[in-house]
Every structure is written in structure tokens, then in C-alpha cells.
DRENTI-557321 format. One record per residue (C-alpha): residue number from 1; x, y, z; residue in one letter. Coordinates in steps of 0.02 Angstrom, whole numbers, always signed. Example, Ala and Ser with C-alpha at 12.3 -4.5 7.8 and 13.67 -1.06 7.14 Angstrom:
<sites>
<num=1; east=+615; north=-225; up=+390; residu=a> .
<num=2; east=+684; north=-53; up=+357; residu=s> .
</sites>
This chain:
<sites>
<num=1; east=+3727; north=+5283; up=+2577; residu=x> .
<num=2; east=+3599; north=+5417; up=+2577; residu=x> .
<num=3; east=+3588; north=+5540; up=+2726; residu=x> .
<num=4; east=+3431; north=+5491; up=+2794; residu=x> .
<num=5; east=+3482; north=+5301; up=+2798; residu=x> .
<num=6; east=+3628; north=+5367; up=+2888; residu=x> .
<num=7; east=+3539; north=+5463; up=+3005; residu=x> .
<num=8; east=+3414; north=+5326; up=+3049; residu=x> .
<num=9; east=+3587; north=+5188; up=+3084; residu=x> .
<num=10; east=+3667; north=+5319; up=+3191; residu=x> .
<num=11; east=+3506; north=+5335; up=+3288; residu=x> .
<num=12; east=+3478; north=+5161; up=+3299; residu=x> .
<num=13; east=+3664; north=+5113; up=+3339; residu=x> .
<num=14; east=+3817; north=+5206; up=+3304; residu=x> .
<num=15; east=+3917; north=+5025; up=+3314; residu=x> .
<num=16; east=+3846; north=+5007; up=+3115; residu=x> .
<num=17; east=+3954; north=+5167; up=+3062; residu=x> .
<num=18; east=+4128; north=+5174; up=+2996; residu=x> .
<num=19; east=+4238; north=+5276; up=+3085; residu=x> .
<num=20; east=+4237; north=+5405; up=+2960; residu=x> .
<num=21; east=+4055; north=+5402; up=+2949; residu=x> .
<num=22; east=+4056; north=+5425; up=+3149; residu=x> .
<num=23; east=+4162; north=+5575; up=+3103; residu=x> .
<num=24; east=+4031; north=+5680; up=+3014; residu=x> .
<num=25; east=+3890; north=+5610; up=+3132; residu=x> .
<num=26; east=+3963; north=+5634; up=+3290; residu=x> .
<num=27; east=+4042; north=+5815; up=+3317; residu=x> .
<num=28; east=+4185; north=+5813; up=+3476; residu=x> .
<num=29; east=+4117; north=+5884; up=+3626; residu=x> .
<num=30; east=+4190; north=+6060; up=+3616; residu=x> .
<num=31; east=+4287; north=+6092; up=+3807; residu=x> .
<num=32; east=+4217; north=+6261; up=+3890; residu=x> .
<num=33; east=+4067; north=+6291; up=+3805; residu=x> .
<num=34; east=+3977; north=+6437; up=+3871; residu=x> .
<num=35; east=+4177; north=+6504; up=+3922; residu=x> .
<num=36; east=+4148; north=+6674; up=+3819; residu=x> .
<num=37; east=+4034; north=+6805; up=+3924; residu=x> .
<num=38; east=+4075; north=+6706; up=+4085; residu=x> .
<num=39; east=+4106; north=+6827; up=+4263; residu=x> .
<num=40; east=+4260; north=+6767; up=+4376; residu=x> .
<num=41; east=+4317; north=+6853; up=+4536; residu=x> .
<num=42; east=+4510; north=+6843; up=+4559; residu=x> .
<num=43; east=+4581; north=+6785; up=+4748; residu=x> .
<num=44; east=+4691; north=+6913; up=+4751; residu=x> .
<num=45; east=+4698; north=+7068; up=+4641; residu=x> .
<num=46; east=+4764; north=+7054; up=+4461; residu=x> .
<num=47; east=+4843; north=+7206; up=+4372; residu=x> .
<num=48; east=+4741; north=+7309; up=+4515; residu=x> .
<num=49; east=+4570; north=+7244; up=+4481; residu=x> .
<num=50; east=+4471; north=+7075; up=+4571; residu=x> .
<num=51; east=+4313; north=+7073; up=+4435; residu=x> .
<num=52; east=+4327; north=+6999; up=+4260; residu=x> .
<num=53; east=+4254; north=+6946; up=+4109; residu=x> .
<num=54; east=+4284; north=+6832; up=+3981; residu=x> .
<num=55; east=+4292; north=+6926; up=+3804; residu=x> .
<num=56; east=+4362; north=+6790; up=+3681; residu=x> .
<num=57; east=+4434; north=+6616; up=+3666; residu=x> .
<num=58; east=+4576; north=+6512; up=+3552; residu=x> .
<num=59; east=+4595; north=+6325; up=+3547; residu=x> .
<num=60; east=+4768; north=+6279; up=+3528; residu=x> .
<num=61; east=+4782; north=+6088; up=+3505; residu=x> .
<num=62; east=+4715; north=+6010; up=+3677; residu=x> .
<num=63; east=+4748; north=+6172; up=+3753; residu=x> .
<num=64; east=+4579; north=+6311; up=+3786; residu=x> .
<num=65; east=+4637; north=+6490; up=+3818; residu=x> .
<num=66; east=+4514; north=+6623; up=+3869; residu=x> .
<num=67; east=+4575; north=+6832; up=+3844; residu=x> .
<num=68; east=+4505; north=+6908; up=+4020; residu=x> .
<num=69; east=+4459; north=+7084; up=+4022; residu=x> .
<num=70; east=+4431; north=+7194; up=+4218; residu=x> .
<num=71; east=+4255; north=+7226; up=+4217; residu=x> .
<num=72; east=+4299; north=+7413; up=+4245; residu=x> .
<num=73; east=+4444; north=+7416; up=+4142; residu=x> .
<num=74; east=+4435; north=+7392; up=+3957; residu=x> .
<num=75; east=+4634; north=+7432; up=+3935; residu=x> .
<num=76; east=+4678; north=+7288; up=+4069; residu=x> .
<num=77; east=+4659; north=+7119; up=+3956; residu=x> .
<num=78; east=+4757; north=+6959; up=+3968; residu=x> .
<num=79; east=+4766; north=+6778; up=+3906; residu=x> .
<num=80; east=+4763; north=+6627; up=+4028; residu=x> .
<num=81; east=+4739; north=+6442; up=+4026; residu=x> .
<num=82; east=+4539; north=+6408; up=+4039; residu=x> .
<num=83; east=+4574; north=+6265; up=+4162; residu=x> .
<num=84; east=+4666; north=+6373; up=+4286; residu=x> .
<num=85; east=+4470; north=+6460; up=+4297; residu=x> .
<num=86; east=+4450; north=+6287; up=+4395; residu=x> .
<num=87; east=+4568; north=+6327; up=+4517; residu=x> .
<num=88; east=+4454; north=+6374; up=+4629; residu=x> .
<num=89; east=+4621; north=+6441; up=+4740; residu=x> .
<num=90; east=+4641; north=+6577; up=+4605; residu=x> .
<num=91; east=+4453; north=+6604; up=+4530; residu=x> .
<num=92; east=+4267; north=+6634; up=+4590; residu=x> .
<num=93; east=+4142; north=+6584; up=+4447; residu=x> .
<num=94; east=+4024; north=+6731; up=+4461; residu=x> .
<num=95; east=+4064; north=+6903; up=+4532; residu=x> .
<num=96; east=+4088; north=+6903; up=+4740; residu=x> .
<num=97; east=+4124; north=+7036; up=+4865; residu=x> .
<num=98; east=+4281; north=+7023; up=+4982; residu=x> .
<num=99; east=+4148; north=+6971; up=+5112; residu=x> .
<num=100; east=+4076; north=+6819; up=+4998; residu=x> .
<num=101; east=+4260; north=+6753; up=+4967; residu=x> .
</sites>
């Protein structure tokens, strides 16, 4: 099957692939996608700082773990679960002054 016939069935109706043709049509929807350059405001302060970034990510099975840097502090860095970001208990998206929290 050539690509472009390929292309045209997927477009049309992705029922007419084979599984492993749905495979190299249809990439998985990656989880956290714009995670990496992403601001978070911690409730409470974390190794002495409230303001962080997001400097890198791993993918680990199922599992999505972002490496947090303080925004002031390049030596304070740390690896957490990207779904406890969600907690919204814990994290601020965005940076926030103690009066905005």
C-alpha cells in the first residue's frame, strides 16, 4: 500500500486501517505537552523558595516526571510527579504573590 493511498484511507476513515497501520498513522497523544518552560508557585515554601520553573522532563512507563528548578536558585533542582502540578493544594500554574494565593 503506497503512502499516499494510506494517507487518503486514514483521512477518509481510520476503521479501513490495520492496527499496525493505525500505529504509524496515529502517534499517542503525548501527556504534558508544553510541561518544559512552564512557571508554578509552591503553597508553601520548598527548599526556601515559592517560584519555579520547569527545566526538563522523563517519561517512565505511564508515569511523567518534570526536574523543577527555584526561579532564583539554579543550585535548588528536584524531580516530582507532573500530576502532583494538578494539585492545585500544592501548585499555582503561573507565578503569584502571597497576596494572589
Amino acid at each position: 500500500m503506497n503512502y499516499e493511498r494510506l494517507r487518503l484511507r486514514s483521512a477518509i476513515s481510520p476503521r479501513w486501517l490495520s492496527e499496525a497501520e493505525a500505529t504509524n498513522v496515529m502517534p499517542k497523544k503525548q501527556k504534558f505537552p508544553h510541561l518544559i518552560g512552564s512557571k508554578w508557585t509552591a503553597s508553601q515554601e520548598t527548599f526556601g523558595w515559592r517560584h519555579f520553573v520547569v527545566v526538563n522532563r522523563k517519561n517512565e512507563g505511564d508515569l511523567v516526571f518534570a526536574e523543577i528548578k527555584a526561579a532564583c536558585d539554579d543550585s535548588v533542582r528536584f524531580w516530582l510527579n507532573a500530576k502532583a502540578l494538578k494539585r492545585r493544594s500544592l501548585w499555582s500554574p503561573g507565578w503569584k504573590t502571597l497576596n494572589e494565593m
